[in-house]
C-alpha positions in Angstrom: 98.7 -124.4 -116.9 97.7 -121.2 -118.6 97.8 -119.6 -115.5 101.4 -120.7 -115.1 102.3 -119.7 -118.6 100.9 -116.3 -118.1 103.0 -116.0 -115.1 106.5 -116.8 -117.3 105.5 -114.7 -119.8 105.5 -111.7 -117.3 108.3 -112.5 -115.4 110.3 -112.8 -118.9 109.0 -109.4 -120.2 109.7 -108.2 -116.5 113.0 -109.3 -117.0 113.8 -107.8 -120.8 112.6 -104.7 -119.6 115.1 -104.1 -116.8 117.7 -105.3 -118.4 117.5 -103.1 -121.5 120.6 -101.6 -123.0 122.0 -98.3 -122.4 125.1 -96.1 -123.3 127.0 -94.7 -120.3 129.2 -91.9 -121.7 132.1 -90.5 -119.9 135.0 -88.6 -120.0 138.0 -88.8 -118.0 140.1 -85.0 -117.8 143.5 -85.0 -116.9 146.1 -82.6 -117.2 150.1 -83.2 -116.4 151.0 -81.6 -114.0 147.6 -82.6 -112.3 145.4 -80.6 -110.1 144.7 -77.8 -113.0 140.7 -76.5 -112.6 138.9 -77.5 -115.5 135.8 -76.2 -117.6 134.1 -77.8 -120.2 131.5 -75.8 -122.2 132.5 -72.8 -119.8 130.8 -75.2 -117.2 133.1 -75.7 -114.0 133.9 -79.4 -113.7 136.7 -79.3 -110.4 140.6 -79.9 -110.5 142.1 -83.3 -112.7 141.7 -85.9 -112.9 138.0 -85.5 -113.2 135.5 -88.0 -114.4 132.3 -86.6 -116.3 129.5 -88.0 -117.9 128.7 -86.6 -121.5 125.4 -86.3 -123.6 126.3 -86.0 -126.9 129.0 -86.4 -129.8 130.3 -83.0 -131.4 132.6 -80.3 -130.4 133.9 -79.8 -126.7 135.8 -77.0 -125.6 137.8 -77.7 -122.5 140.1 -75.1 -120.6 142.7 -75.6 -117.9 143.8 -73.0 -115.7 146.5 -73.9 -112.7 148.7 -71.2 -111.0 152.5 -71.0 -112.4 151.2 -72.5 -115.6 149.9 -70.6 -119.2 145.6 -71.1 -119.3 145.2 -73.9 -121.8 142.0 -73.5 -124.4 141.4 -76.6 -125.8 138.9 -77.3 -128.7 137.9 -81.2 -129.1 135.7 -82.8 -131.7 134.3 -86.2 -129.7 133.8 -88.8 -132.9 130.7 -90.8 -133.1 131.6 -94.5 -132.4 130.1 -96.6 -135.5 127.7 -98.5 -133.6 126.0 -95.2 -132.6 124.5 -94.5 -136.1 121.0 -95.4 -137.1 119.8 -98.8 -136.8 122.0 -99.7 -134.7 121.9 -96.8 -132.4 118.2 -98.4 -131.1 119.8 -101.7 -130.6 122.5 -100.8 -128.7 120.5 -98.2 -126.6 117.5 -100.0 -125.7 117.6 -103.8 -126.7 121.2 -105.0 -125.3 121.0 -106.8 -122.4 123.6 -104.9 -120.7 125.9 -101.4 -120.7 128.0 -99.9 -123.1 130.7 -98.1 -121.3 132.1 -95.3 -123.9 135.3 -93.8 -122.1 137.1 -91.2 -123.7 140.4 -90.1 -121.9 141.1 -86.3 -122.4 144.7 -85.8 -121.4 146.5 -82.3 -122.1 149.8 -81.1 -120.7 150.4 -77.8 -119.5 153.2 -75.2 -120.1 154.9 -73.2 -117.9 154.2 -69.2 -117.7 157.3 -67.5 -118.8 157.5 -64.7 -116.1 158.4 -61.5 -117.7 161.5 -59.8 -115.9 160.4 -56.4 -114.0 163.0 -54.1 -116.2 161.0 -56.1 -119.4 158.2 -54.3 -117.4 159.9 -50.8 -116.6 161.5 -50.4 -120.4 157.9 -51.5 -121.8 156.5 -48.5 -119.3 159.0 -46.0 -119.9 158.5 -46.5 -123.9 154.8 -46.2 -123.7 155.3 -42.6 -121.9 157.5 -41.5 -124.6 155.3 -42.6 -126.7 152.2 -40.7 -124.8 154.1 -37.1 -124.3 153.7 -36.9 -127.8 150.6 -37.3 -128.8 149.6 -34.3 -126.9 146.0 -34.3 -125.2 143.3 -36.4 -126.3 140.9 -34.1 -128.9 143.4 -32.2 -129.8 142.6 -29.5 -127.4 145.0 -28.4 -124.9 143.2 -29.0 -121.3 143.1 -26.2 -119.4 144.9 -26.0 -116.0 143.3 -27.0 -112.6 143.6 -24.3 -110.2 141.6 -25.6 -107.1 140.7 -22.4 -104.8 142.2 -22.6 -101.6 140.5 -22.7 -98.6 140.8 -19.7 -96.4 141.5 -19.4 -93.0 139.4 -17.8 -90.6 140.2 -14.0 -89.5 140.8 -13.1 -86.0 137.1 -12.4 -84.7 135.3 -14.9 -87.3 133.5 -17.8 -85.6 133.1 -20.8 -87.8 129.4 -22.6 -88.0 128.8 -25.5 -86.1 129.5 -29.2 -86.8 126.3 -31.2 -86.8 126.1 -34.6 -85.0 125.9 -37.3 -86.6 122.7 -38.7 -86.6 123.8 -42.6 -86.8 126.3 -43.9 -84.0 130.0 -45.0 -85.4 131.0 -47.5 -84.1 134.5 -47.8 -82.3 136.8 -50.9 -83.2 138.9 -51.5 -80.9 142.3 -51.5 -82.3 144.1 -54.1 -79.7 142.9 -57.5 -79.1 139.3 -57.6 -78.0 138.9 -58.9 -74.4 136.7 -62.0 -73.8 
């Protein structure tokens, strides 16, 4: 009988300890339109929707890019859930007998990127060159002219010294379509 008894009593602890509680803490990233890259923490997650598991409650800073569209910066504060203060923190993490699924849905749209017309560009340019000519040179000091010396050509009877090999091969790339 005691024998029997002993055996319950292990099978029941057995049992409490594999199916203590525990938190499973996600978050779901979208973005409209979808398919934006996504980094959370400066971390690369992958394109949206994405589906991440988190560790901890605080601040998150999450940050879309996606071609055609601005780059979206996106600071988040994740809020502690009540039952994840102490006591009941240890009760819910480790004596429930099954999981706590906390899903929090991060969902951002994403703006357009106003293109800026080129002759925006050109009249931006052109003003930043008036703006340059005078100033005058940087330090104050005018910079004196560059007056390369030319390169002379050889007189009548003057041999020029020879070219040296070079002492690694170059290799030739064909420039058609190379034949199989």
């Amino acid at each position: 009988m005691s024998r029997r008894l002993a055996f319950l009593g292990t099978a029941l602890a057995l049992t409490v300890a594999l199916t203590v509680g525990c938190v499973d803490r996600r978050f779901v990233i979208e973005s409209d339109p979808p398919g934006a890259i996504v980094y959370v923490n400066d971390r690369y997650v992958g394109p949206t929707p994405a589906d991440l598991s988190f560790l901890y409650y605080g601040k998150y800073r999450f940050v879309y890019v996606r071609d055609g569209f601005e780059t979206l910066t996106v600071d988040e504060q994740i809020r502690t859930p009540w039952w994840s203060y102490f006591p009941l923190e240890f009760f819910v993490e480790n004596l429930l007998p099954y999981t706590v699924r906390d899903v929090r849905h991060i969902r951002h749209p994403l703006q357009l990127r106003a293109d800026i017309p080129p002759e925006a560009i050109r009249d931006r340019a052109e003003q930043l060159r008036g703006q340059a000519s005078t100033l005058g040179p940087a330090g104050g000091a005018p910079c004196p002219p560059i007056n390369p010396a030319p390169i002379a050509a050889p007189s009548a009877g003057q041999q020029l010294p020879p070219v040296a090999a070079p002492t690694t091969p170059v290799p030739i790339v064909p420039s058609g379509p190379v034949p199989q």
